[in-house]
N, C-alpha and C positions, 0 to 999 in steps of 0.2 A: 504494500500500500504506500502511503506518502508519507508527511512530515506532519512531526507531532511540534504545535511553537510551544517553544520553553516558557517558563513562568518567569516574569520578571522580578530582580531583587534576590538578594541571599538571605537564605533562613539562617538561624544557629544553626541548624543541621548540616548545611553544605558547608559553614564554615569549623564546624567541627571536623570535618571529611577532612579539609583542608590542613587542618594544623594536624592531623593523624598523619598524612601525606608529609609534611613536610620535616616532623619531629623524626618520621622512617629515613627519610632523605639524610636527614643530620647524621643520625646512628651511625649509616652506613656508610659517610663521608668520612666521620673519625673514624670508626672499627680501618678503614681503608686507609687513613694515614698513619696509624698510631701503629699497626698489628697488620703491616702489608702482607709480610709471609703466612702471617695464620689466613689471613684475609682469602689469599692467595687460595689456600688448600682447603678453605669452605668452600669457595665458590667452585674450585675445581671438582671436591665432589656433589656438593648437589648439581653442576651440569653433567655429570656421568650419572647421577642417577635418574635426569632426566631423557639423557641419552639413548640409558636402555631400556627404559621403561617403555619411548617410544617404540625402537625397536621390537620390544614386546607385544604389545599395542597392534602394531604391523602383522606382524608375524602369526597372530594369534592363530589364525586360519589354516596353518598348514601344522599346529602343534600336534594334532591328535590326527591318524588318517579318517575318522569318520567325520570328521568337518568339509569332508571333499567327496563323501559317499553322495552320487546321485538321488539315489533312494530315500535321503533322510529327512525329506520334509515330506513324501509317502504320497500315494494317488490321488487327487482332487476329487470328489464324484459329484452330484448334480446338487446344486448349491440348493442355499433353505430361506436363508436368513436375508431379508430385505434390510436395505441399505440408503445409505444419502451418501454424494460424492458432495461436500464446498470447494466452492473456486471462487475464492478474494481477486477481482480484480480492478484497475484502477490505472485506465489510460495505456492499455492493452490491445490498443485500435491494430497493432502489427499482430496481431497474434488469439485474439479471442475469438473467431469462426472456425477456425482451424482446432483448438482448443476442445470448443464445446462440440465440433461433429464427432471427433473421434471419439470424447466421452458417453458422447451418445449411442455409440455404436457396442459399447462393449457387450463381451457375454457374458451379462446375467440378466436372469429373467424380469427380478424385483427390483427396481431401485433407482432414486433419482440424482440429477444433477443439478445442483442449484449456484450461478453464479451469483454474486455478490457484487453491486454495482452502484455507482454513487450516479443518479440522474439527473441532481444540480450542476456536480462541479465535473461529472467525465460524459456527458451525456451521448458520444461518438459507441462510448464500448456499450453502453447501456442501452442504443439501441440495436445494436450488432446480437449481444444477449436477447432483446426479446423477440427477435426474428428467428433468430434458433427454437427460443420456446414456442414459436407459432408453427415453426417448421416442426418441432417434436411434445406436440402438448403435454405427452402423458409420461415424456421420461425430462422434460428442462422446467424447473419455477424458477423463475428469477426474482432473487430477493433485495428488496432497495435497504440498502447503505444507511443509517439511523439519520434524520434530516435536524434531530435535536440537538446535535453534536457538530464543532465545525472540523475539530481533532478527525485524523486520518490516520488508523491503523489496522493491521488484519486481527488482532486479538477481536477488535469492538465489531466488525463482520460479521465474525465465525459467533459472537455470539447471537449478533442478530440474527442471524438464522436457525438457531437452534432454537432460538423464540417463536419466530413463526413455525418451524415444522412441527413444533407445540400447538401451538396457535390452530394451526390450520389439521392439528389431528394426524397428522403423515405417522405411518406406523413405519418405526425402521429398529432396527438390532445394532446397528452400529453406525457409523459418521465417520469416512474419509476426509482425510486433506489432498488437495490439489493444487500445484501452481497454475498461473495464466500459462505458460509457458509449457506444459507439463504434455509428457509422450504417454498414455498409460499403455501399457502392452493389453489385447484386446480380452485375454485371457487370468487377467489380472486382480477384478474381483470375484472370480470362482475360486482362485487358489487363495482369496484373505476369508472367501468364504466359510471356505475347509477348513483353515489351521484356526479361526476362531472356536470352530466344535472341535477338533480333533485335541487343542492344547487348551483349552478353556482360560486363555491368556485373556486379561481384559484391556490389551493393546498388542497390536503385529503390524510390526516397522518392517516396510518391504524398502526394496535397494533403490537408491537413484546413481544417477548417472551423468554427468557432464560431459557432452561429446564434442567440442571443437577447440580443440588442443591445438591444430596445426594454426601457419598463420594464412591468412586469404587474402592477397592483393585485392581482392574483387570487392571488401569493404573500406579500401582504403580510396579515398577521392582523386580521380584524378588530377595528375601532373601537367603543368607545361613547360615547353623549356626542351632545352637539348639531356637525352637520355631519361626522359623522363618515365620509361617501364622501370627502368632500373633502379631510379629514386622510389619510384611507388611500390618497388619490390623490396625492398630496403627497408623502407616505411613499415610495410606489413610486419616483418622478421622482428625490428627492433619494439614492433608495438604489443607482441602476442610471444615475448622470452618466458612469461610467467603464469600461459592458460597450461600447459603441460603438467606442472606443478600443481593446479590448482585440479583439471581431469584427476591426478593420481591421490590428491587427496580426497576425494569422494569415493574413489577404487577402493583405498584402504579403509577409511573411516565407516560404510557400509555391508562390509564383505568379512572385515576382520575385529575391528575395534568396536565398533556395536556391541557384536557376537558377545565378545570378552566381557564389556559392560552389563550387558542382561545377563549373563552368567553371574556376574557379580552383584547384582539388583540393583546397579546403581545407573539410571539410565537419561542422560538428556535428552535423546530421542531425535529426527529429522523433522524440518517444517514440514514436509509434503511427503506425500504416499503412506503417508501414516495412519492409522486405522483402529477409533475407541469404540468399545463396546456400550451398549444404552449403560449398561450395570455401573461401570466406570465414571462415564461422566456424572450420573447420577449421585452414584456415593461423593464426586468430585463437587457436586454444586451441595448438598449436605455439607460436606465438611467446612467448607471454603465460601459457598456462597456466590460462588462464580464456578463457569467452566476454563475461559480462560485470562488470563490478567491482563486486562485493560491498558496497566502502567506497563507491564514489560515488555523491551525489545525483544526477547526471543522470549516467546511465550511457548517454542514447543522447548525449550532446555527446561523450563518452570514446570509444566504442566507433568513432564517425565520424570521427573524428583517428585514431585508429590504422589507421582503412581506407585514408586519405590517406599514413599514412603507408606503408603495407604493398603502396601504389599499385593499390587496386582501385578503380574504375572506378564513380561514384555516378551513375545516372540519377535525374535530379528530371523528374517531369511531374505536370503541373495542369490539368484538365480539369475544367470547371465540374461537369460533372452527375456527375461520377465521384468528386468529395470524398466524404469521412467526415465526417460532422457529430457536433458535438460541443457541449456546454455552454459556458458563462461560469462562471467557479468561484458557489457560493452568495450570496457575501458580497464585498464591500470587504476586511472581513479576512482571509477565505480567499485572495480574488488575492493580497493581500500577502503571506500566509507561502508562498504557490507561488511567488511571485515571488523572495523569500529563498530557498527550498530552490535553484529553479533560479541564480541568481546565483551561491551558494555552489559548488554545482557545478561553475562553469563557472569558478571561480577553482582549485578540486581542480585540476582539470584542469591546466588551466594551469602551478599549481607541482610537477606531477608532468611539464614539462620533456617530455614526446613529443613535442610539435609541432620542436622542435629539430632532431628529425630528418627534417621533412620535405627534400625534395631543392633547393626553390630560396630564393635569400632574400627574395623578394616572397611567395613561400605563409607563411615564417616570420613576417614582416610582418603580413600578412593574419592570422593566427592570432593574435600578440600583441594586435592591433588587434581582434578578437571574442572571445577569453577574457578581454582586457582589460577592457574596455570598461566594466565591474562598477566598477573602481576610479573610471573617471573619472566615471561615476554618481552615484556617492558622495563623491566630489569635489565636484560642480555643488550635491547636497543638503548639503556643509558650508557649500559658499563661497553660498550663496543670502540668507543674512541678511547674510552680509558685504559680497555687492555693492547690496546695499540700502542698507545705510548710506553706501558710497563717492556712489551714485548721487545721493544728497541733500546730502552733503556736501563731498566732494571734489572740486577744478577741474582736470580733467586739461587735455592740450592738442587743440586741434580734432582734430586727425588720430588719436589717439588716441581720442577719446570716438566719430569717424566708424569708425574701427575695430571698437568694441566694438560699437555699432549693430549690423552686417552680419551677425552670429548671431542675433539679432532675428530681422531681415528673414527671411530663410529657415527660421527658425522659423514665422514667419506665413502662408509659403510650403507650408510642409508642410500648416500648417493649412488650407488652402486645398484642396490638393490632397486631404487626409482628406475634406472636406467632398464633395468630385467626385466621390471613391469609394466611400464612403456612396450615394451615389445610383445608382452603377453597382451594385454590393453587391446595394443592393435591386433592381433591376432583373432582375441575373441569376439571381438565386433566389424571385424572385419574391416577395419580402419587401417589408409597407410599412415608408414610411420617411416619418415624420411630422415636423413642424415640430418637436418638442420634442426629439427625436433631433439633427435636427444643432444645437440649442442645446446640448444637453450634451454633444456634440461640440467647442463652439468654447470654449465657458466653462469644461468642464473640462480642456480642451490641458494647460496650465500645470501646473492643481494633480495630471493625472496622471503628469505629469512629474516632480514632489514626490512620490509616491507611488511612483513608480520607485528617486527615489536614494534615500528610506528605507529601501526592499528593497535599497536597494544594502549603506548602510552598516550595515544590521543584517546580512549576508551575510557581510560582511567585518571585524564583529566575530565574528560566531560563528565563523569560518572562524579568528580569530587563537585565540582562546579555546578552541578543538578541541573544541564542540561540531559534533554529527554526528546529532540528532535528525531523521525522516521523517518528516516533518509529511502525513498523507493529503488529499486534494483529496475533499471530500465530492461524489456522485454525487447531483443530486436525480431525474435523468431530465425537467427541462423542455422539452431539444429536443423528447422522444419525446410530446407533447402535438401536436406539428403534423410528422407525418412528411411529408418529400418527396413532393411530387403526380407523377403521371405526368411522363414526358420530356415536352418538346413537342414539337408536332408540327415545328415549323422545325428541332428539332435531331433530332428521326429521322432527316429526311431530309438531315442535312446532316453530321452526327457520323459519324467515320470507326469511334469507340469502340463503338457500338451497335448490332448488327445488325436488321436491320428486322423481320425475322418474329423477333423477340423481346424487341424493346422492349416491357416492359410495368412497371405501379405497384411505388413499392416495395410490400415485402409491409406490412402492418399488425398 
């Protein structure tokens, strides 16, 4: 959705934020003057702990062989349980016809799709939605955007419309999330169908997918001038070093580190393709009073800690052909304010103290350590000129400088392994994957690593500062230039997900 305006004026509260912020700042200025060597060999190992933790994180997927059994999320059979898909959108003119036929096409028998639409201020996509629901009466309602409110976010949508399919009596068993933007595979609500009876989860986080890694001259504006393919080819390269990066972290964050987290109960969960049970939300509006926070930028990281904590029961499954695809934000700049909005989020979260309640102290651990995690970000982006300079000028002692090394190493190690998965990536989606790709793969590790704690510590200034503006993620619809090719044939016959007399193209 759009932008939330901040409140004018600072409370004691943000200025409390503040002097918390800055008395850290001091601590860590002197610990760093006074006790450089000790200084030294803290920071060297909590970045190894952080190191391999990732690594861990990563890797989770290939720990056990049954995490790779085709079989283990078990046959789909003819669904039961009727459904509502939401689709928040908001100036989605590239993208929202496209959007709602394919949702409309899916298979399952029961269930509706209802976009979310502001008729005042986006009135283009509003009415593109209601020609869809004219073109499909009985599977699109389109629901208007709260006209009380001039605030713009997808939390205050999704709840309006859980009001109206109240309102309006719609019997459903569970509530999907959908982006504007969003591929569902056609086959996609049979199988959340299934695993909602089959594991009696009162949420099943299905896989997304970001698919345009490489770079594409073709959205780059044309040049004039002498050589001008070659600047606009140029242009492309140096403008898309950091979609590759950003593809391979939704590969692993879905496929691996999910996994890991629902294993462990402690779950933030994805914005979209995400799927609550009525039981769920319900026990969630009892408890809380809402479904989902109004104030929060990322209301699916909120909404998945309080599942944990309410002890319901998260299936995550990844299933290559059954992702939702999805874009690379437009810009360099666009990733980074997504990247702020979501960091900031996920520090909300956090000083809003739920996780406290979860039931053991390794899930509260776990939790500290991924709401956290913002901070230490933004840590790595202060202290990064400063171990620069140590590096050039300072003689620590062996064991110490071997120390500081070993975050390195496994730094180059991930790299490594991005590089493997890149190749696999392309493989399984049948995506090329050109030489220039894993270069801006290897050359950019680093600086989008700089470009992370940036987002980190603009997060957690605005987060001290109690700004609370929604920054929207422009939709340009580039996936939807190369939709999904037919299954293949090795996984008709070998996908447990897809039945055979009805494997067929997505739609176009």
């Amino acid at each position: 959705m759009s932008e939330r305006n901040p409140r004018p004026g600072r409370s004691p509260h943000r200025l409390l934020r503040l002097a918390i912020v800055l008395i850290g700042l001091v601590a860590v200025v002197t610990a760093a003057v006074r006790w450089l060597d000790a200084f030294l060999v803290a920071v060297s190992v909590f970045m190894l702990v952080v190191a391999v933790t990732t690594l861990a994180f990563q890797l989770y997927k290939w720990w056990l062989p049954e995490h790779n059994d085709p079989m283990r999320y078990g046959r789909p059979d003819e669904p039961r349980l009727p459904g509502v898909v939401l689709v928040p959108m908001r100036h989605e003119e590239a993208v929202v016809e496209e959007t709602l036929r394919r949702l409309a096409g899916l298979n399952h028998p029961e269930y509706w799709v209802v976009p979310i639409v502001d008729h005042r201020d986006d009135p283009v996509t509003a009415d593109i939605a209601h020609a869809i629901a004219r073109e499909f009466p009985s599977r699109v309602l389109v629901c208007s955007y709260p006209e009380s409110t001039d605030v713009h976010n997808k939390p205050i949508g999704l709840n309006a419309a859980v009001q109206l399919l109240q309102e309006m009596g719609i019997v459903y068993e569970w509530i999907g999330i959908a982006d504007a933007e969003d591929l569902f595979h056609p086959d996609l609500l049979r199988w959340v169908d299934y695993r909602f009876r089959l594991t009696g989860a009162g949420i099943v986080q299905c896989g997304v997918q970001l698919m345009n890694f490489a770079a594409d001259a073709t959205h780059v504006p044309p040049r004039s001038g002498p050589l001008n393919r070659v600047r606009r080819w140029f242009a492309a390269q140096t403008s898309a070093w950091w979609r590759a990066a950003n593809v391979l972290e939704y590969y692993k964050w879905f496929q691996s580190r999910l996994k890991l987290q629902a294993a462990t109960q402690v779950m933030p969960l994805g914005g979209n393709t995400v799927f609550f049970r009525r039981e769920f939300l319900d026990a969630l509006r009892e408890r809380y009073g809402m479904w989902w926070d109004e104030e929060c930028l990322t209301e699916d990281c909120k909404i998945g800690i309080l599942a944990s904590v309410l002890k319901f029961k998260v299936d995550v499954v990844y299933v290559d052909q059954m992702v939702t695809r999805e874009e690379t934000p437009e810009s360099l700049r666009a990733f980074l304010k997504q990247r702020v909005r979501w960091m900031q989020g996920f520090i909300h979260v956090f000083f809003e103290f739920d996780w406290v309640r979860l039931p053991t102290m390794a899930q509260r651990v776990l939790a500290v350590y991924v709401l956290g995690f913002q901070f230490f970000q933004a840590f790595t982006g202060v202290f990064a000129p400063f171990a620069l300079v140590l590096a050039l000028t300072h003689k620590s002692p062996i064991a110490i400088a071997l120390l500081a090394t070993l975050p390195l190493a496994l730094s180059v190690l991930s790299v490594v392994l991005d590089v493997l998965l890149l190749r696999q990536f392309g493989q399984v989606f049948q995506e090329r994957t050109r030489l220039r790709d894993y270069a801006g793969l290897v050359l950019g590790a680093y600086p989008y690593q700089l470009v992370l704690s940036l987002a980190a510590a603009w997060a957690v200034t605005r987060y001290v500062l109690g700004r609370n503006s929604w920054v929207k993620t422009h939709h340009a619809g580039s996936h939807l230039t190369s939709p999904p090719a037919a299954v293949p044939r090795q996984a008709r016959e070998t996908s447990p997900y897809i039945g055979k007399a009805r494997v067929r193209t997505w739609p176009r």
